[in-house]
C-alpha positions in Angstrom: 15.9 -18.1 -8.7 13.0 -16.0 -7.8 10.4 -17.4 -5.5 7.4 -16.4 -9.3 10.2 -17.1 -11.9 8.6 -17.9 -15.2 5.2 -16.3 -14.6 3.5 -14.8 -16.8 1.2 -11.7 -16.1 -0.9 -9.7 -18.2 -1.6 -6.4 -16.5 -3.3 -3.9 -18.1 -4.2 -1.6 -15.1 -3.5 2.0 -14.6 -2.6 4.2 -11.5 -1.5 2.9 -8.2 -3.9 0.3 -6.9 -2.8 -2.4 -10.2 0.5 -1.0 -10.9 1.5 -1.3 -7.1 0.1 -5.1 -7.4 1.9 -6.2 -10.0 4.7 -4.3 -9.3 5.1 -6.9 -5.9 4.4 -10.1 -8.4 7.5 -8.4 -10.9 9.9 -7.9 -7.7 9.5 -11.4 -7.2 10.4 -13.0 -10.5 7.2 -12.5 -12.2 7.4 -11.2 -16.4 4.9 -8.5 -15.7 3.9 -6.8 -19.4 2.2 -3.8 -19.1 -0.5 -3.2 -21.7 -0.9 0.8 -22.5 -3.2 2.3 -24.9 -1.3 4.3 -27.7 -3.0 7.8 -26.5 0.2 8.2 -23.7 -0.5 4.9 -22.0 -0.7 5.0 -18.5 -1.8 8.1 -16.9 0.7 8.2 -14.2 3.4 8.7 -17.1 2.1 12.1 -16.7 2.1 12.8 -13.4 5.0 15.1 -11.6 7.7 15.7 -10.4 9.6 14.7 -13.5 13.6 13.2 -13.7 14.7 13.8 -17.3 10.6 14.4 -18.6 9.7 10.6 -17.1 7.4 10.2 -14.5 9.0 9.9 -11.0 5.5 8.5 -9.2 5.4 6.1 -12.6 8.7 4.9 -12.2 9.1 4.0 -8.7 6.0 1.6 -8.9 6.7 0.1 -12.4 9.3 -1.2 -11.8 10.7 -4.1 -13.5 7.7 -4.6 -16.0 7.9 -4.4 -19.4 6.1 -2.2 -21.7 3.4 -3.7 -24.4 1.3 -0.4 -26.8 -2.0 -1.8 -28.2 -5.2 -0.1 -28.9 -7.8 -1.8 -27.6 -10.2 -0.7 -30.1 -8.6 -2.2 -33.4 -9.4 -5.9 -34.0 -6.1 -6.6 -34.7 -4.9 -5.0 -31.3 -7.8 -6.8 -29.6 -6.5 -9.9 -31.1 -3.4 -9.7 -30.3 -4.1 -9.9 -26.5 -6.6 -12.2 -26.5 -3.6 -14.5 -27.7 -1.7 -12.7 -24.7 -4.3 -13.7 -23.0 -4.3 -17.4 -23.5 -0.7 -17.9 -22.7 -0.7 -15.5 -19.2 -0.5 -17.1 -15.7 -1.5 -13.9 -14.3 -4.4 -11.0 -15.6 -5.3 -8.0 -13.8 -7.3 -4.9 -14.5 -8.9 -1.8 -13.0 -11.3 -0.6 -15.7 -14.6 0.6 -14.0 -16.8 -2.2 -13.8 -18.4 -3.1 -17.4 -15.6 -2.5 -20.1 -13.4 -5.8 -19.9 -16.9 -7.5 -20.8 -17.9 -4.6 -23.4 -14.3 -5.5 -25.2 -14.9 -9.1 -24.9 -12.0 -9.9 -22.4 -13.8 -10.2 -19.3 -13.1 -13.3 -17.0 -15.7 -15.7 -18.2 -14.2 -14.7 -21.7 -10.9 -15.6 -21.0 -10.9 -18.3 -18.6 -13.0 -20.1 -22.1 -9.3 -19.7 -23.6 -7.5 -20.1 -20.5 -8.9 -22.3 -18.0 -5.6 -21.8 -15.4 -5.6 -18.3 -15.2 -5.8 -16.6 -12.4 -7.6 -13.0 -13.2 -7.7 -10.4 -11.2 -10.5 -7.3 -11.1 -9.8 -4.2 -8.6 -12.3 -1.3 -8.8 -13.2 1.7 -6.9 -16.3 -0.7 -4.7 -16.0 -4.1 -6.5 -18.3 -5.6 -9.3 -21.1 -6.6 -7.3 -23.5 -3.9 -5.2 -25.2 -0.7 -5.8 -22.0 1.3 -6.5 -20.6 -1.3 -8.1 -20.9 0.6 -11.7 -19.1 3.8 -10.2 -16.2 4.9 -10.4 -13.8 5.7 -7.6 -10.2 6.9 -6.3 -8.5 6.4 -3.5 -9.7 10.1 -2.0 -13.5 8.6 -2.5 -12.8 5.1 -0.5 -10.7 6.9 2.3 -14.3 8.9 2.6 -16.7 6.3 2.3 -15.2 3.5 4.3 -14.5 5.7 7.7 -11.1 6.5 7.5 -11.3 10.1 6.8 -14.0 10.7 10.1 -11.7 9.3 12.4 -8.9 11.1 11.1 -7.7 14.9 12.3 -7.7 16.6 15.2 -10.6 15.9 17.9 -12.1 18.9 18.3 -12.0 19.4 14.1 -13.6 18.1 10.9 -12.5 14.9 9.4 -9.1 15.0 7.5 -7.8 14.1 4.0 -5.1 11.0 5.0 -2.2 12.5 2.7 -1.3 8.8 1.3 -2.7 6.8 -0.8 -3.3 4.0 1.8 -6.8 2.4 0.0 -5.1 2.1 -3.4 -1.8 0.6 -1.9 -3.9 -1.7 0.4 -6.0 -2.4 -2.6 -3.1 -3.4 -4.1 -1.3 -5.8 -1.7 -5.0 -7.7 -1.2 -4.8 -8.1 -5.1 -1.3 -9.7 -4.6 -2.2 -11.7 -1.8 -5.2 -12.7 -3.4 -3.6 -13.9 -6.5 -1.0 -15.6 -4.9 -3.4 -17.6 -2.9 -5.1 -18.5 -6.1 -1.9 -19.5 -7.8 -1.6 -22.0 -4.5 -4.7 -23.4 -5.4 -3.9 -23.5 -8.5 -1.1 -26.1 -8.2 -3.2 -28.0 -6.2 -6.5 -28.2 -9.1 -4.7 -27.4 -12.1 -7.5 -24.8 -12.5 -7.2 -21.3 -11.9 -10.3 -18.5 -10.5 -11.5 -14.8 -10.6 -10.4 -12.3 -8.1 -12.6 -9.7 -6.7 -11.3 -6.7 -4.5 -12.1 -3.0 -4.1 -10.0 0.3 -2.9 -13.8 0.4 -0.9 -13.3 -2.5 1.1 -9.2 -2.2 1.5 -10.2 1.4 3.5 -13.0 -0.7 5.5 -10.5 -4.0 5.8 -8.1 -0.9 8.0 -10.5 -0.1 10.1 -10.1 -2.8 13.0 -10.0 -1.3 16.3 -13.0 0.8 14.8 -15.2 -2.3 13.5 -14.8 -3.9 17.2 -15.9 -0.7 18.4 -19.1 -0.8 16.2 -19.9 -4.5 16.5 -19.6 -4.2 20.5 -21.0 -0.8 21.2 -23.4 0.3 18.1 -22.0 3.9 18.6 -19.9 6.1 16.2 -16.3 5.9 17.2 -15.5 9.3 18.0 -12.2 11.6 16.2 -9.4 10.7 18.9 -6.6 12.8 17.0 -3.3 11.6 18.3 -4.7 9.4 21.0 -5.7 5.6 20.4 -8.5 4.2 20.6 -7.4 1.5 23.4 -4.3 2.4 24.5 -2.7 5.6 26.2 -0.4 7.2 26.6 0.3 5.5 23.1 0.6 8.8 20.8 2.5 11.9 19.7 4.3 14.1 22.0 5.9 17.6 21.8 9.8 18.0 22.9 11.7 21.4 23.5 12.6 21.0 19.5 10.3 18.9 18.0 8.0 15.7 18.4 8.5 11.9 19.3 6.0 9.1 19.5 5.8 6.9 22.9 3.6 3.4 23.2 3.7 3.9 26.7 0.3 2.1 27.4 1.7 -1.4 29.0 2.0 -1.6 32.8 5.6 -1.3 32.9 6.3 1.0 30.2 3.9 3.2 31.9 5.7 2.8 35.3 9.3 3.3 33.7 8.0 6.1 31.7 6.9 8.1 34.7 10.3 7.5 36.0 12.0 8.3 33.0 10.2 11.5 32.9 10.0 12.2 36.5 6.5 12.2 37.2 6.0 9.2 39.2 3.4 10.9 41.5 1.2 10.0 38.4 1.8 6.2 39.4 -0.1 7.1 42.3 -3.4 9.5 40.6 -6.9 7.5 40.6 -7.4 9.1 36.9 -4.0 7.0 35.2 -4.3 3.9 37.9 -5.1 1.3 35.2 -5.0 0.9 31.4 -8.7 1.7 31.4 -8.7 5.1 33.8 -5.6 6.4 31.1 -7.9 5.5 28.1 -10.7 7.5 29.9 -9.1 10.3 30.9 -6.3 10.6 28.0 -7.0 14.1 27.1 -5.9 15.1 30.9 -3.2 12.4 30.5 -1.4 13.6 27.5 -1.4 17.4 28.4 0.4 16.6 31.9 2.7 14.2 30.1 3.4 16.7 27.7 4.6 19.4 30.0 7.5 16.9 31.0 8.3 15.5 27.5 9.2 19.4 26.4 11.9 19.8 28.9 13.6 17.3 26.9 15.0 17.8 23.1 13.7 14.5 21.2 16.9 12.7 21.1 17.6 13.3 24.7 14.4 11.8 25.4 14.3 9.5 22.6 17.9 8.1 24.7 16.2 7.9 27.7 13.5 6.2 26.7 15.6 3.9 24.6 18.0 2.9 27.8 14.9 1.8 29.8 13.1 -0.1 26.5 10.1 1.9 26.5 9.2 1.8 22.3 9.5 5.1 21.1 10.3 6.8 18.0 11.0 10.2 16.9 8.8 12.0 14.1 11.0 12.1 11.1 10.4 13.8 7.7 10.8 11.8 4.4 14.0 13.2 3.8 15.3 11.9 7.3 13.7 8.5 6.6 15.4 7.6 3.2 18.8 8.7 5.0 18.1 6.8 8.3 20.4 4.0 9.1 17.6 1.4 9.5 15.9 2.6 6.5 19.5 1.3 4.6 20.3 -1.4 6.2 17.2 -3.0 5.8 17.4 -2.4 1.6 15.0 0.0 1.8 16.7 2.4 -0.4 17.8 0.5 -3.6 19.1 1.9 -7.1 18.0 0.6 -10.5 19.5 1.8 -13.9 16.9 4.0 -15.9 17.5 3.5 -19.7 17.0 6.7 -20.3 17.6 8.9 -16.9 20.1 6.4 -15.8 20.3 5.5 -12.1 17.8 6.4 -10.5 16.8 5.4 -6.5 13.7 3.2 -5.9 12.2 1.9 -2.6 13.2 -1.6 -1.6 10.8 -4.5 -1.3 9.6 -4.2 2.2 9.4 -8.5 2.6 12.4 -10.4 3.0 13.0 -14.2 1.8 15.3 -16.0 2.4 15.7 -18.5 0.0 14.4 -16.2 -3.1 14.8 -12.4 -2.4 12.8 -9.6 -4.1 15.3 -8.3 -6.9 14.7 -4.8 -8.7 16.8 -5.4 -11.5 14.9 -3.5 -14.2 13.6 0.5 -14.4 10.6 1.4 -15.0 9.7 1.3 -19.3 9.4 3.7 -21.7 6.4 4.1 -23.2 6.1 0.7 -25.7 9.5 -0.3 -24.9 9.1 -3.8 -25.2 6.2 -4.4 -27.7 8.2 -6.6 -30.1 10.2 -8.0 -27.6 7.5 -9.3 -25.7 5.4 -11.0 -28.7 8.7 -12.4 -29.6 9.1 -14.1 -25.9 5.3 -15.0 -26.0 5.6 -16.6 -29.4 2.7 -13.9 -30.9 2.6 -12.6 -34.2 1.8 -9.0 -35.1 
């Protein structure tokens, strides 16, 4: 048995942030239903590349859900969920700020019905605030919560991170949050209202900068591959490509120098302690580097493996999803599509035990379940 077997959960988001929340809760045993709007539904169903005209991005993250069409709009529609609504463990959505209220199905709405659920809101910056009525993406929260100044190269302007790290973090705090809800749920018998943001999942990242901040006052500056508190701990070129070394650690550092055959480093005032490499790691890294390219990355990678210095070569997605830890840990699973057939999804990165994450269903079509599902939930149409 799964570890949320028999709960029920009412999602009605769009996108990534919600999708990639309930899509955890659904791994684990949870009957997700997917609400969609009869104008195409979710928006992701749209977006490429395609496998048989479905949505790759759309399938890999809605997984294992089951798909519900009503329009929102029409009484009758509206009814229908609020009924939904009244039998659901579980509710999330990502409207903007405003609209579950406008439409009547807001929390203080529903928990009148419902008293036990547990409903969860995740917007662009939350429902409280001066932005809390705007909109926002995942490109907007990577801006405005710091992670895009402190990422690039040093010397350049701030960089674009190419994955969607604010709307998946946004998503896991969602998950976390309901489950802690659900906890206290069992303990009360009644259930709450969960706020979070993609805004404060990019801020909720940014640790080693916030120390910096709350200690110094002073705008942490664009370290490009270094760290922030630890060198040499970051990229560096071979003869044929590029392999990452945490190297900061006393003894790393002295086996590294060894390894590498620069141990007269050992003996240089700039790279005596933790603190002098931090200081000087722009010096640092460009004498390291000079020895790391005599080396192809799986020689060195070897080398540094022997002598347990943590290290890991730079791979490409393709070398990942082929990569004997990425498949022995279930990281690459396949689910049957009902209409592509069998497709490859990721695996659940969290391993129980006692109950196991289990993709055992594909993604939906569009309103594949809508009689099913008011069937299950005892509903009529």
């Amino acid at each position: 048995m799964s570890s949320l077997n028999k709960l029920k959960v009412l999602d009605l988001t769009t996108h990534l942030s919600g999708p990639y929340c309930s899509m955890i809760l659904a791994d684990h045993g949870a009957d997700v239903v997917k609400v969609e709007n009869p104008n195409g539904g979710d928006p992701l169903r749209h977006s490429p590349p395609f496998q048989e005209g479905e949505s790759a991005p759309f399938m890999l993250w809605n997984r294992n859900k089951r798909s519900v069409v009503l329009d929102l709009k029409k009484h009758d529609d509206l009814r229908i969920l609020k009924q939904m609504a009244e039998k659901a463990d579980v509710m999330i959505e990502n409207f903007r700020p405003g609209v579950v209220k406008r439409l009547g199905i807001d929390y203080d709405a529903v928990s009148k019905i419902n008293p036990t659920v547990i409903y969860c809101s995740i917007s662009g910056f939350g429902q409280t605030g001066p932005y809390a009525g705007r909109g926002g993406f995942d490109l907007i929260a990577n801006a405005m919560s710091g992670l895009m100044s402190i990422n690039g190269p040093a010397d350049g302007p701030p960089f674009r991170i190419p994955m969607p790290v604010s709307d998946v973090c946004a998503g896991m705090h969602a998950a976390i949050g309901i489950l802690m809800a659900l906890t206290n749920r069992q303990n009360t018998g009644v259930g709450q209202y969960i706020d979070t943001s993609l805004f404060e999942a990019g801020i909720s990242l940014g640790v080693y900068e916030a120390a910096s901040v709350f200690a110094n006052g002073e705008v942490p500056e664009r370290l490009g591959q270094a760290h922030r508190g630890s060198a040499p701990y970051q990229m560096f070129e071979t003869a044929d490509g590029y392999i990452t070394v945490g190297g900061a650690q006393e003894n790393f550092w002295i086996a590294l120098c060894k390894v590498l055959g620069c141990e007269h480093f050992l003996s240089d005032p700039r790279y005596h302690t933790k603190k002098d490499r931090v200081k000087n790691h722009i010096q640092l890294a460009g004498d390291l580097t000079a020895f790391f390219k005599k080396y192809s990355t799986q020689e060195i990678w070897k080398l540094l493996k022997d002598e347990g210095i943590p290290a890991g070569p730079v791979l490409n997605h393709v070398d990942v999803f082929n990569d004997p830890q990425t498949l022995a840990r279930g990281m690459v699973e396949s689910v049957n599509h009902s209409k592509v057939g069998e497709i490859k999804t990721l695996g659940s990165p969290v391993k129980l035990s006692k109950t196991p994450a289990k993709i055992s269903k594909s993604a939906p079509l569009f309103g594949e379940h809508t009689d099913e599902v008011l069937s299950d939930w005892n509903i009529s149409k």
